[in-house]
N, C-alpha and C positions, 0 to 999 in steps of 0.2 A: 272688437264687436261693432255692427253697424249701428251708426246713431240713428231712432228711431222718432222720427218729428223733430221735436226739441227737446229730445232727452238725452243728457249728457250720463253713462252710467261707468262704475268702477268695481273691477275684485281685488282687493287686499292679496289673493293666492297668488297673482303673477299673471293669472289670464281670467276674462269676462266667463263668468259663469250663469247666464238668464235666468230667471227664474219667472216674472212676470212681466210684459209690456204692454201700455196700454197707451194710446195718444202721445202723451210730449211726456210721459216718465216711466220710470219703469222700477221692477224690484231684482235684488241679486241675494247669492249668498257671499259672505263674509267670512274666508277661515283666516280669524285672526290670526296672526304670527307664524303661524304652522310652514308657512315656506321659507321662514328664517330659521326659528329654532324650535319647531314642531312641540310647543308648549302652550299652553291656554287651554280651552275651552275643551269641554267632550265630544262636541258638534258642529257645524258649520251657522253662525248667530247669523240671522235671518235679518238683513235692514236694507232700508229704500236709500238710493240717494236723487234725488233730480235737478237739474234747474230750468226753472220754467220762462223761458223767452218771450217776452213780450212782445218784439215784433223779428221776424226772421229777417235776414239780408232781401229776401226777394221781396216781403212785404214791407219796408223799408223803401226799398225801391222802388216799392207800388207810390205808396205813399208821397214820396219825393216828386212823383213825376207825375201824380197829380196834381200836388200843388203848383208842381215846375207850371205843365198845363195850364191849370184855372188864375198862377197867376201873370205867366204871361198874355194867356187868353183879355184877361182883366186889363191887364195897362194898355194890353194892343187895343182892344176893343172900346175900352174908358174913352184914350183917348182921342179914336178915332172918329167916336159918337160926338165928344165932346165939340171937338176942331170942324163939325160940320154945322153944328147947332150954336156958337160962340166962337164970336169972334173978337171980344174983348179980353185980353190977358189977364188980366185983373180979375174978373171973373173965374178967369179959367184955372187960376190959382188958389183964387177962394175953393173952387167947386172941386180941385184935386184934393184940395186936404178933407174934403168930405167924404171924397173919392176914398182914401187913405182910410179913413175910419169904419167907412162899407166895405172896404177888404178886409179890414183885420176884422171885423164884426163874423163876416161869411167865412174865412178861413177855420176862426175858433168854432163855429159853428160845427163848420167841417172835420177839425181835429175833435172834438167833443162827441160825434157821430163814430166818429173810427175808432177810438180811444175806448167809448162805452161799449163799442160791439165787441174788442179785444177782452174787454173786463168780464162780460157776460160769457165768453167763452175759456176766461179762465177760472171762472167760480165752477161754469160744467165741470172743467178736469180738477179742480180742489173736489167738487163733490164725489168724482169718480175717483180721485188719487183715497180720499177719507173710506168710502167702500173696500175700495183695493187691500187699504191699511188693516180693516176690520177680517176681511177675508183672509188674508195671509196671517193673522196676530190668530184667529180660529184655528189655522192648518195649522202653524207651529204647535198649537195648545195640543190640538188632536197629532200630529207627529212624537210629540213627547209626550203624551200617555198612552202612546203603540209602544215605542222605543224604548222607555221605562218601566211600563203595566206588563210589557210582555216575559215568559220566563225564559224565551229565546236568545241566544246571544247572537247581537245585531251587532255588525262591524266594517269600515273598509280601510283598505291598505292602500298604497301608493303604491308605484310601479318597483320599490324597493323592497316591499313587505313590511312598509311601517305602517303603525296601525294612526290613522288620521280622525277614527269615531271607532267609538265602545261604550255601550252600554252596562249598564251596573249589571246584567248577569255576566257580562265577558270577565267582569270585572271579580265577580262571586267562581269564576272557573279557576283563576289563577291567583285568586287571595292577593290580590296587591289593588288598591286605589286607580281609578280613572286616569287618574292626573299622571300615576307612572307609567301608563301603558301605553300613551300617549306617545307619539315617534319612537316607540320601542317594535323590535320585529323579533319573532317568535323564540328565537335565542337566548332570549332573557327572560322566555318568562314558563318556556316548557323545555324539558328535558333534550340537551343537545341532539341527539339523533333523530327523538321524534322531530323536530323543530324543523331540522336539513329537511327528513321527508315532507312535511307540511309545504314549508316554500317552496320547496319544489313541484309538488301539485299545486300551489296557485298558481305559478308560471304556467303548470299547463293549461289552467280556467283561463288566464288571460289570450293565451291563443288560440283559443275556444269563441264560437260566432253565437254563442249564447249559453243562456245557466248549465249549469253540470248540479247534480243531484248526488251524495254516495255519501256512503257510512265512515266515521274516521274514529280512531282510537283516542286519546289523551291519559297517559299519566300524570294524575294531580295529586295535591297532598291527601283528597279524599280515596285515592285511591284511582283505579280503571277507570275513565267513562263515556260512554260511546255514543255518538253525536250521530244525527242527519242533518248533513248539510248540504244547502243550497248558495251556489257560489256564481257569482256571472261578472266577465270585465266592466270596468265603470269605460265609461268614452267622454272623451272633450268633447266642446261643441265641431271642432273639424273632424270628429271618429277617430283622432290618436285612443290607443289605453293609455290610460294613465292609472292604473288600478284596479282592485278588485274589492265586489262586496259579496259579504256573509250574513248568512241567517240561521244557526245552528240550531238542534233541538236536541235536548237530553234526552237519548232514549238508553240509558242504562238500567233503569229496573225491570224494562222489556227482555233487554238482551242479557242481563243478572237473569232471568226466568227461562230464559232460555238457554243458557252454559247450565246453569245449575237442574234444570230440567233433564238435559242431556247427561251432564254427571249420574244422576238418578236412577236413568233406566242404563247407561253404561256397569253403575255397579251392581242394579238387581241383577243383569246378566253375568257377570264375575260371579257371583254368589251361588247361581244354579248351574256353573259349567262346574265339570268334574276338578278335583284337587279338596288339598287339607283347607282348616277354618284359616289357619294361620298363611296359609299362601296367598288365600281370596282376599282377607282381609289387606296384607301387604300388599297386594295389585291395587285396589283401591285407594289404600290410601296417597299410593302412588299418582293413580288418577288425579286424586283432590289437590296432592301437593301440584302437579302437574298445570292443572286447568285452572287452580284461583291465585297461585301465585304464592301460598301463604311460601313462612318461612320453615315453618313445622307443622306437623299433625300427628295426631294420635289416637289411639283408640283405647280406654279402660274397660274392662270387660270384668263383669261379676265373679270372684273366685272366693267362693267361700263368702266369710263376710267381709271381704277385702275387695276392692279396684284396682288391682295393677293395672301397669303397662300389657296391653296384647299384642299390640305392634306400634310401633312406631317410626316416624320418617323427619330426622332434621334436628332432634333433640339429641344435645351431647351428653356425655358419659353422667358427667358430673348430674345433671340435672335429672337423669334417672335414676342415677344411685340414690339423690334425697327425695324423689317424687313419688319413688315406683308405688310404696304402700300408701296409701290412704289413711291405716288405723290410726287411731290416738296413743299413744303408748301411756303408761303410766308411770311413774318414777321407777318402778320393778320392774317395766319393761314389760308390761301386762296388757290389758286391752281396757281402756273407759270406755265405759257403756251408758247413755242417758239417764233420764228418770223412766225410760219404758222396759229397760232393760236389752236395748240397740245398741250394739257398736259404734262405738264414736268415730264420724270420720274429717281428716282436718279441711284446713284452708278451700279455698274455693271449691275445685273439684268434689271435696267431703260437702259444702252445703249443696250444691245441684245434686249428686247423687241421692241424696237424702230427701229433697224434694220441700227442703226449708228455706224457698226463695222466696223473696218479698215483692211480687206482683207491682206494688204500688213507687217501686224503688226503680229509678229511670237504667238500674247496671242487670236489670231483668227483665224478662219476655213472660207474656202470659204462658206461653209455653215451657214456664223453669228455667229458659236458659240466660247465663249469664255472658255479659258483652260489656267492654271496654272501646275507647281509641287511645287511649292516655293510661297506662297502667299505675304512672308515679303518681298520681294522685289517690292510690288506694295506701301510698307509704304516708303520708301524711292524716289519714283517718284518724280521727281521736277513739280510744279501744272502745266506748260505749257506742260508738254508731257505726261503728266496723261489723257484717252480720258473718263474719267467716270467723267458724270457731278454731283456734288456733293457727293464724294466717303464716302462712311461713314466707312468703313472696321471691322465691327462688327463680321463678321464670321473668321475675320483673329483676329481681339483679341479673340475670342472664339476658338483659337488654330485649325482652321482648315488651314493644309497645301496645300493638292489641292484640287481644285475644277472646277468644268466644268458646266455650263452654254449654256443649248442648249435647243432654240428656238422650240417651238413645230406650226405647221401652220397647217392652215384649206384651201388647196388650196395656193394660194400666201400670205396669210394675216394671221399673227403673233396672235396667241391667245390666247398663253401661253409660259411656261418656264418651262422644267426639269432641277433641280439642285442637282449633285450629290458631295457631300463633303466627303473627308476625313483629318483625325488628319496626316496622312504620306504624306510624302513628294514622290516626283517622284510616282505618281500613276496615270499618263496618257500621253500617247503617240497620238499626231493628230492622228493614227490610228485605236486608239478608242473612240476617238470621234467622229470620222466619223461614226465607228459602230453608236453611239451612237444618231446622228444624224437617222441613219437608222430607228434607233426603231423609235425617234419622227416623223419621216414622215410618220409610219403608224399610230401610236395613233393616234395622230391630228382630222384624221377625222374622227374617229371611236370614239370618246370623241366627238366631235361635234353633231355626228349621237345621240349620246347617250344623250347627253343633251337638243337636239330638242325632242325626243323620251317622258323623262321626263315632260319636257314644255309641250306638248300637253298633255301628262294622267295630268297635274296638269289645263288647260285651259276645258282637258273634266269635271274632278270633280267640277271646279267652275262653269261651264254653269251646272252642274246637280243639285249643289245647288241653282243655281240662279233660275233656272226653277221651281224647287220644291218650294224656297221662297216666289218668285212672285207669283206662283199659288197659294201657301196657304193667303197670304197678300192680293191679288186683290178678292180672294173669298169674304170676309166679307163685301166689299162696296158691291159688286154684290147681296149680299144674302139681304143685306139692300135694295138695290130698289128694288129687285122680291116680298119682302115681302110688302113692301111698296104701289106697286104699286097695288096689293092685297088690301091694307087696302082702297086706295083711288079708288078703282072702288067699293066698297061695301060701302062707305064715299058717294061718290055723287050718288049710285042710292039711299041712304038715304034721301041727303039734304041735310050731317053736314058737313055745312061750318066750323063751329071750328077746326073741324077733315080733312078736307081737305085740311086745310091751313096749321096742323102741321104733317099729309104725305108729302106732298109734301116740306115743311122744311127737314124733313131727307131723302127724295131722293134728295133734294141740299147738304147737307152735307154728303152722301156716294158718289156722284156724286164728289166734290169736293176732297175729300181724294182720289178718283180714277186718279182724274187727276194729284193731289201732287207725286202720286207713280208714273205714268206714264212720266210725268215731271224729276222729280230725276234719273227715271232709265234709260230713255235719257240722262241724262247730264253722267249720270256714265259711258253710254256705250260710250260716245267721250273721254272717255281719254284713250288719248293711239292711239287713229283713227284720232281724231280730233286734230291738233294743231296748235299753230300760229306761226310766223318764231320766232325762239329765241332770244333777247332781252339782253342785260346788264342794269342789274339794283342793287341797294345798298336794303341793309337790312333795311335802315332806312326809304326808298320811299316801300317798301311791305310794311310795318308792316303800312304806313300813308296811304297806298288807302284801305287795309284790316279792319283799322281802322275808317275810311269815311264810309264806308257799313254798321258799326253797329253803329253810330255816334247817331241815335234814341233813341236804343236799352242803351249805355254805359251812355249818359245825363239822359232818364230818370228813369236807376235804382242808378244813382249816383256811376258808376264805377269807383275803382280806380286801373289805368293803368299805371302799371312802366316799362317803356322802357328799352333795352341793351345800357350799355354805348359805346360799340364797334359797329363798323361798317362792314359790309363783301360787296364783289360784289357777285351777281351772274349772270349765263349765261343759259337763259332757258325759258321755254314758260310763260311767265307772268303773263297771268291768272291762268296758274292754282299752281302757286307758292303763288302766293298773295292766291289764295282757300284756300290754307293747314292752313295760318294764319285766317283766317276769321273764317272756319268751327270751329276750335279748341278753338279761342276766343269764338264763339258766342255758342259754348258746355259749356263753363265755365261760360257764363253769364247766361244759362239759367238753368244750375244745381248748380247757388247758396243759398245759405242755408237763407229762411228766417228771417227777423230778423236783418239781419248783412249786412252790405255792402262788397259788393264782390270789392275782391283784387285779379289781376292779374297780374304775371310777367312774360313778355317776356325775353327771357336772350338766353345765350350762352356761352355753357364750354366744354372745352376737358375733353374726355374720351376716353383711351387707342390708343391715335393718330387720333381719331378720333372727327370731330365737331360736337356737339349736340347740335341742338336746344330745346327748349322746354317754356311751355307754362303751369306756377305753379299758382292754385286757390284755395281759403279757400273754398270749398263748400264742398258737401255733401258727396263726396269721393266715393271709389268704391270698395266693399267687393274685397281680392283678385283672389276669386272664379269665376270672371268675368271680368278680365282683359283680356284674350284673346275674350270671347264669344262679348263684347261689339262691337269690329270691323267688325263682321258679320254683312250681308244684312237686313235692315228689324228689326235686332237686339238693342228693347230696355228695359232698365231693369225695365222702368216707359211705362206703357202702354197709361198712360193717358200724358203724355209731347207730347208737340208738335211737330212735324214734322214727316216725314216716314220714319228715324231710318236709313239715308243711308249718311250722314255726313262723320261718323268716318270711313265709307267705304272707303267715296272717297276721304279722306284723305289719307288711308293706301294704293290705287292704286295709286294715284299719288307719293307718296315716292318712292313705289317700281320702278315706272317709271324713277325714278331719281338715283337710282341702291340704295336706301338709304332702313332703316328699322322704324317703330313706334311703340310704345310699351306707357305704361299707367307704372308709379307709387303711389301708393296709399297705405295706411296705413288702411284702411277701412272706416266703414260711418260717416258722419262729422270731415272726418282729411282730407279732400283736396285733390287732383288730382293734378300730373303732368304729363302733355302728355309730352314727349322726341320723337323727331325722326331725322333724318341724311339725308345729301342731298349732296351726295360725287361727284353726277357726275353734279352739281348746281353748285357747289361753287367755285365762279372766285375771284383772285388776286384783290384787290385796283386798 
């Protein structure tokens, strides 16, 4: 660096860095150690060094050669005055030593003159080096309460990509201390590939002839976060680079607003394009898993008074098989229900459904929903200040670390749950969960729309079958008395009586089968329109008034009837609960196998969390090429059996009324029949 007056200046980095110069000192900065072993300070420590010259070479030389001057002038001159005016030596020697005394008198004189003018001009530059001081000791104060105050993460790197200055937000991005970040380059402190990319776009800032501005990514332990930064080469004082600085800004909950804004109207579009609830739903959730990264997601949806799974994307076997219900069981494997008489439903997902979230509890959103970053610390709760009734933490031993829990509604009234999990820790901020909230207050009712939408094309297809069945069914008695009645108008203008007593026999027995159909398809069409107030009653009071109705029927084929040793309650319209038993027995007794005495067993077993009933007979079985066809209208596989074929009908609507399912097991003909079916939104607690 050039020396400037008499200031002599130094950088500790390996080369002169200016900062201030003024007269005969000047200021630098100071990066400690950093060019040995890139350790110390977060910043470059601001300090003066000078020294202040008293007299320069040249004025030195001034100096000199004035004296040289005045005093050879003096002795030349002394004594040439002298040697004209005296002529006595004695004299002349006296008057030299006075001589002598008048020099040195004039010279101090002289040096006291020059000496003070230097003094005075070096209190100017003390007074201006002490300004200087004050001025620069001001900047630093205001440079670190920009550099520190600010939420930007301010930084520069060497020509290396070591970081040489960072700031305590740089420092808050990558969770590690100043001191370690400190000659470290990005390898160490962001995820290897992001890291390759990053350096590599600062190379291209530094061969860049000024700032570059642009949006960059970061995977952190918070998760995603998306930065505007402004990057431009640092230059020496010759314009080598030597470097590059940052200025980053956190604009992640800008651009969280904007993915998940998009998510939003990408799914309300899914929802209103053509297809089932279950396809739309499964596209979306695809979306979500897609665009936020999680690890799982899910959708619970209102069935009955239960929350199953509706779709889901990323959860293994295991953890659906113990998640998929919600209910509380009760030791009988029944349903607990509050003090309001509501279905109890468990662990997390059962208190958000419910709408029994504690507002004031930091694992909750005023919106109901609940949110973690850390799920193992829900396994160490003490049970009184645990708010999740019966916590089963299945998703937390299956290694998910957050997860959010948000409430999907239809209007005010909760109908489901979006559940989004991931394996990392720290991946959500109440902020987006609120996004995320967002999205579920539009789905809500656009799933609702969509599943009414459904219901009705599946209520049009069955009134299209019922129409077409009944019409084809009621034709055949009709076609029997038109023909009939034909026979007995040409019968009696005959006179045969024989013949007109067995007309009019089968216009009684089309007449009769007419009204058996029209009968049944009355009673079919009240369930569901028709009901009586709902009732508590035990498994073992159905199965004995069920069993009173065919009490004829089971004495005089010599039935044998083996009861459940367990007992359940249920809660529900009574008649047509006790139906479901009756129809199902009384299919069994009349499809059993001549020859043998028919055996049947009532019973009840879990299957996959689920309570099934069912209803197993030795009789004539059912090929299984008509296990579904058999529950249809009308539908029978024996044309000449009794009755008009609407039994297993309305056996299978009232299940379904009960949010339950029924189905036939059979091995084929003469291996026996077992009806099985489910009554989830039935079945009450002892």
């Amino acid at each position: 660096m050039k020396n400037t007056g008499n200031c002599s200046c130094f950088c500790e980095y390996g080369r002169n860095v200016p900062f201030i110069s003024s007269g005969r000192f000047c200021f630098h900065y100071r990066w400690t150690n950093w060019a040995t072993n890139f350790a110390g300070t977060r910043r470059p420590e601001i300090t003066m060094a000078y020294k202040i010259q008293v007299f320069s070479r040249s004025e030195i030389a001034r100096i000199v050669a004035i004296y040289s001057i005045f005093g050879g002038l003096w002795i030349y001159l002394s004594d040439t005055f002298l040697g004209l005016i005296i002529k006595d030596p004695t004299v002349i020697s006296r008057l030299s030593m006075f001589k002598g005394l008048v020099f040195i008198a004039l010279t101090a004189s002289l040096l006291y003159v020059l000496i003070a003018r230097y003094i005075r001009r070096i209190n100017v530059h003390t007074s201006e080096l002490s300004l200087a001081q004050q001025t620069l000791a001001r900047q630093k104060m205001l440079l670190d309460i920009v550099v520190e105050g600010t939420t930007d993460a301010i930084y520069i790197k060497d020509a290396a990509g070591r970081y040489i200055l960072a700031n305590s937000a740089v420092a808050g991005i990558v969770k590690k201390p100043v001191e370690e970040i400190i000659g470290q380059d990005d390898r160490h402190l962001i995820p290897p590939d992001e890291a390759q990319a990053l350096m590599a776009q600062d190379q291209w800032v530094m061969s860049q002839t000024g700032p570059q501005t642009y949006e960059e990514r970061l995977t952190t332990s918070d998760g995603n976060r998306y930065f505007l930064s402004t990057k431009g080469p640092v230059l020496d004082v010759d314009g080598t680079v030597s470097g590059i600085f940052g200025i980053a800004r956190d604009i992640t909950q800008r651009k969280q607003m904007e993915i998940y804004g998009e998510i939003g109207r990408e799914i309300l579009q899914i929802l209103n394009e053509p297809g089932t609830l279950q396809e739309s739903i499964q596209r979306f959730l695809t979306v979500i898993k897609t665009r936020t990264g999680f690890d799982a997601v899910g959708i619970r949806l209102q069935d009955g008074k239960d929350f199953a799974y509706f779709a889901q994307e990323g959860f293994s076997n295991d953890v659906l098989l113990t998640e998929n219900s919600l209910i509380m069981p009760t030791a009988n494997e029944g349903m607990c229900r509050d003090k309001d008489g509501s279905v109890s439903l468990e662990c997390t997902c059962g208190l958000v459904i419910s709408g029994k979230t504690e507002p004031a509890s930091p694992l909750f959103t005023a919106g109901g929903s609940f949110w973690t970053n850390d799920s193992s610390s829900l396994l160490t709760s003490h049970a009184d200040e645990d708010p999740r009734p019966n916590p089963r933490n299945n998703c937390i031993h299956e290694g998910f670390a957050s997860f959010a829990l948000v409430p999907i509604r239809n209007k005010d009234r909760v109908v489901g749950l979006i559940q989004f999990n991931n394996k990392r820790k720290g991946c959500f901020t109440q902020y987006t969960v609120e996004l995320l909230e967002g999205i579920a207050s539009h789905i809500g009712e656009a799933m609702m729309r969509k599943r009414a939408e459904e219901e009705i094309h599946k209520k049009d297809a069955e009134i299209e079958q019922f129409i077409y069945t009944v019409s084809h069914d009621l034709r055949s008695p009709l076609v029997t008395v038109k023909t009939f009645m034909g026979f007995l108008e040409k019968d009696m203008a005959e006179g045969n009586k024989e013949q007109i007593a067995q007309d009019i026999q089968f216009i009684h027995s089309a007449a009769d089968k007419m009204k058996l159909l029209l009968d049944e398809l009355l009673e079919m069409s009240r369930i569901g329109r028709v009901e009586t107030p709902p009732v508590r009653l035990s498994l073992k009071d159905m199965l004995a008034e069920a069993l009173d109705g065919l009490a004829g029927d089971i004495i005089e084929q010599k039935v044998d009837i083996q009861l459940p040793e367990s007992d359940l309650m249920f809660f529900g319209d009574r008649p047509r609960l006790c139906q479901i038993w009756q129809n199902l027995i009384e299919n069994a007794i009349k499809y059993s196998r001549e020859g043998s005495i028919a055996r049947i067993e009532l019973g009840v077993r879990q299957m996959s969390g689920e309570t099934v009933f069912f209803v197993k007979d030795n009789g004539i079985g059912i090929n299984p090429q008509y296990h579904t066809k058999i529950f249809g209208i009308f539908d029978k596989l024996d044309p000449k059996s009794p009755g008009a074929g609407l039994g297993l009908s309305m056996v299978q609507r009232i299940v379904e009324k009960c949010g339950g399912s029924v189905w036939v097991e059979s091995e084929g003909p003469n291996k026996g029949s077992c009806f099985c079916f489910t009554l989830p939104h039935a079945v009450e607690q002892i």
